[in-house]
C-alpha positions as CSV (number, residue, x, y, z in Angstrom):
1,X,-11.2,5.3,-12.5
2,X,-13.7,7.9,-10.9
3,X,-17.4,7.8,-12.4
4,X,-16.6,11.3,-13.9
5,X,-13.3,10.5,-14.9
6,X,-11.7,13.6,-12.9
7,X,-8.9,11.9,-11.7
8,X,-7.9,9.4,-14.5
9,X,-7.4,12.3,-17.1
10,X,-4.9,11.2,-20.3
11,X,-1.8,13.5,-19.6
12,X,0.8,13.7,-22.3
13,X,2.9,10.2,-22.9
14,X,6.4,9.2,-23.7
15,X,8.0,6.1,-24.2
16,X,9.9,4.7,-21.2
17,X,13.8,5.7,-21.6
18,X,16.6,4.0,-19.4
19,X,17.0,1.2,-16.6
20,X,15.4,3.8,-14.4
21,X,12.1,3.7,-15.8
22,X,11.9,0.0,-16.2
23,X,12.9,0.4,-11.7
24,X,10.1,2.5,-11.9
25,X,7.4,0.6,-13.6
26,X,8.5,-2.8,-12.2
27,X,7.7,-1.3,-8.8
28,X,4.9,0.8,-10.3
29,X,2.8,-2.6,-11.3
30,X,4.4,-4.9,-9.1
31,X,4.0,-7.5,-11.7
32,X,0.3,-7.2,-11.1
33,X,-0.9,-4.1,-12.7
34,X,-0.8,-5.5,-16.2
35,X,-3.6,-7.8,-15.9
36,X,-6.8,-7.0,-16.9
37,X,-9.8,-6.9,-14.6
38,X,-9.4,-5.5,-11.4
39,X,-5.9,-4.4,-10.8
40,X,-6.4,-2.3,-7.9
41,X,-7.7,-5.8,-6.0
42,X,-4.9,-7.5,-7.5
43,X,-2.0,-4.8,-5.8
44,X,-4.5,-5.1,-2.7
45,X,-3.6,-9.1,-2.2
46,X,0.0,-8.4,-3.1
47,X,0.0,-6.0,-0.5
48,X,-1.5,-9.1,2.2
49,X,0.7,-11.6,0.6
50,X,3.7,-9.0,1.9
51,X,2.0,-8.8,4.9
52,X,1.7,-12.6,5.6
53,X,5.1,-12.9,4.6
54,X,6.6,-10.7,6.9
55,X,4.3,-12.3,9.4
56,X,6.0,-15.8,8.6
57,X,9.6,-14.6,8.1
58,X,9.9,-11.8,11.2
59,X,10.8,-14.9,13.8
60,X,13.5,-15.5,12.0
61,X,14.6,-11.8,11.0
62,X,13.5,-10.5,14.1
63,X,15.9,-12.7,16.2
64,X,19.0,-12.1,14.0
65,X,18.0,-7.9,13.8
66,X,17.9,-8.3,17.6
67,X,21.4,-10.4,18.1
68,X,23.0,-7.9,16.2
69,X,21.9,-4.9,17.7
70,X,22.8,-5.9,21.0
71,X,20.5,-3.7,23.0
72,X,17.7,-4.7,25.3
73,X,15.1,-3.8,22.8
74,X,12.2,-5.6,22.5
75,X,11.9,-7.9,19.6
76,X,8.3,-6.3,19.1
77,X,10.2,-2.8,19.3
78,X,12.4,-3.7,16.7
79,X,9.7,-5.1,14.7
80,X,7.9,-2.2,14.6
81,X,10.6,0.1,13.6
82,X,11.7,-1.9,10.9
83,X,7.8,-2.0,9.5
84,X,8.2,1.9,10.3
85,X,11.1,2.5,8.4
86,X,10.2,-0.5,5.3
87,X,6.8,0.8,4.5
88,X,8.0,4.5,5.1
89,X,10.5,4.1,2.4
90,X,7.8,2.1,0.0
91,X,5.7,5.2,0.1
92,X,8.8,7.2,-0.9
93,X,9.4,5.1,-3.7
94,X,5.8,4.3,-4.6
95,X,5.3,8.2,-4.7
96,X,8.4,8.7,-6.7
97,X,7.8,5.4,-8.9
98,X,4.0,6.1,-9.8
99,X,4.9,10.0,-10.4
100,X,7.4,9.1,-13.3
101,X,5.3,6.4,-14.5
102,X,2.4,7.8,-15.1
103,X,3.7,9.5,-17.8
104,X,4.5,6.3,-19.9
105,X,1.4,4.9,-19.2
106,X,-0.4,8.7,-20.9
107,X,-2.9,9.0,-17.5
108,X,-2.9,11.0,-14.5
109,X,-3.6,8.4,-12.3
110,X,-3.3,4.9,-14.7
111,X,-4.9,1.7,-13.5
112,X,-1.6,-0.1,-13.8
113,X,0.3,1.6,-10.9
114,X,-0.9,-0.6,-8.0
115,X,2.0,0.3,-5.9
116,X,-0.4,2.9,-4.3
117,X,-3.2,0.1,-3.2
118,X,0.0,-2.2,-1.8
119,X,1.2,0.3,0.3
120,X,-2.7,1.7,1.3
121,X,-3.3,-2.2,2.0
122,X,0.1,-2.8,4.2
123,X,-1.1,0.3,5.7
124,X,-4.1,-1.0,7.2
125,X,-2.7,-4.0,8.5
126,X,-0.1,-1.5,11.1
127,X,-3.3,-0.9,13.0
128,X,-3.7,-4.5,14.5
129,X,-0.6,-6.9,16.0
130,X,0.9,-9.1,13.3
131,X,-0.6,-12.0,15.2
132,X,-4.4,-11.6,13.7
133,X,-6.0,-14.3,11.9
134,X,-7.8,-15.0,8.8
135,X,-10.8,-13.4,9.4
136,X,-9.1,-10.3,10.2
137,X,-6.8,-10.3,7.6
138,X,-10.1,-10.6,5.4
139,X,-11.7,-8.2,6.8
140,X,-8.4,-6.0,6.4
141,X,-8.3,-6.5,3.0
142,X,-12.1,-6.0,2.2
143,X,-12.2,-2.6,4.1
144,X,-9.4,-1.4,2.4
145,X,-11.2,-1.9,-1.1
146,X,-13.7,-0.4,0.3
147,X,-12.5,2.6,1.4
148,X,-10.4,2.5,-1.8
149,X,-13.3,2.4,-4.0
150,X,-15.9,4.6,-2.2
151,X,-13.1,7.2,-1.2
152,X,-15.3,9.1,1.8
153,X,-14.2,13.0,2.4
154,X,-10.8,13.7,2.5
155,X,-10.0,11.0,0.3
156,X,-11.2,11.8,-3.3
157,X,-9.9,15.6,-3.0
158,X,-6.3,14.3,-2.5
159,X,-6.2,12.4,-6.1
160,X,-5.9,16.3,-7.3
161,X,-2.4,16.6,-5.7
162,X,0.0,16.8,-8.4
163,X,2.1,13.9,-9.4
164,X,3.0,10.4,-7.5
165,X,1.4,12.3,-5.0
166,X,-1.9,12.7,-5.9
167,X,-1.9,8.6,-7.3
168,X,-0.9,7.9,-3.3
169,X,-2.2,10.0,-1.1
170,X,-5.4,8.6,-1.4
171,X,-5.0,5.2,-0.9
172,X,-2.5,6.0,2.3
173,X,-5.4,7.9,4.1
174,X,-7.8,4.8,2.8
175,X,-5.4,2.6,4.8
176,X,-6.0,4.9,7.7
177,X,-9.4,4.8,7.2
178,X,-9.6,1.1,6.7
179,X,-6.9,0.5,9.8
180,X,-9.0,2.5,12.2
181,X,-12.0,0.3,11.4
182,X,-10.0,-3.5,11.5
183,X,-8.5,-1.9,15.1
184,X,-12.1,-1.2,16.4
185,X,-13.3,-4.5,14.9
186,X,-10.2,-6.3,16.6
187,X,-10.6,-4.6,20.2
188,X,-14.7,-5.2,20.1
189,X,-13.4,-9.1,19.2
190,X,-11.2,-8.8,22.1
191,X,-13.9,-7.8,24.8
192,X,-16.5,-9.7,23.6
């Protein structure tokens, strides 16, 4: 929530109807929103434990994706399309998911919907090769919160866009943000 409150204003609720609101909220909260303290970290290390899965299970994907297409791609090619197209299409239905949600939960922007900080957080980690190691996946994750939590110019302005919109945009462009800094960290890493 913003110190003045701006961008977590109550907006009129109703109860959740239908199988596609309970879609909705299940990936709103990614099973993490509901817990109290911090849910914003907690969608934040949801978004590394995707990340460090993919990590682990792309050797194996990777080399069936690249049988079957039989083209000469790259595997890394490949890779990076399918992280293209996956975390393009989790922004779609983040921003779709958090927009209907938010409703049921009676706020404009309610502390349960972490999809946003999964997807900001998954972001960040595009800006480095998949290969990084702990300390940069630390560092990933502790820039992001940052940039999350302090929300430098454009960010703050973009939690008045209406809807799912306005509950994502912010935390995609904190990804950015946080993704520029972990590849400048990364390359002074690399030359030093």
């Amino acid at each position: 929530m913003l110190q003045d409150g701006s961008a977590d204003k109550a907006i009129e609720k109703r109860e959740a109807r239908g199988a596609v609101d309970y879609v909705a909220l299940a990936l709103t909260t990614f099973g993490v929103g509901y817990i109290p303290g911090a849910p914003g970290t907690y969608g934040s290390a949801v978004g590394v434990v995707i990340y460090l899965a993919g990590y682990w299970l792309y050797p194996y994907l990777g080399i069936s994706i690249f049988h079957m297409a039989g083209r000469t791609l790259s595997s890394d090619a490949i890779m990076w399309a399918t992280v293209g197209v996956s975390l393009t299409l989790l922004c779609l239905l983040g921003v779709w998911a958090s927009g209907r949600t938010a409703p049921i939960f009676g706020r404009k922007d309610p502390s349960q919907a972490v999809v946003d900080e999964v997807m900001g957080q998954l972001i960040t980690f595009c800006f480095v090769p998949l290969s990084v190691t702990w300390p940069f996946i630390l560092l990933g994750f502790l820039l992001f919160r940052f940039f999350d939590i302090v929300k430098p110019f454009p960010i703050r302005t973009l939690e008045m866009l209406p809807g799912g919109l306005g509950i994502c945009a912010d935390d995609i462009i904190a990804g950015v943000y946080a993704g520029v800094c972990l590849a400048v960290a990364y390359a002074a890493y690399l030359f030093l």
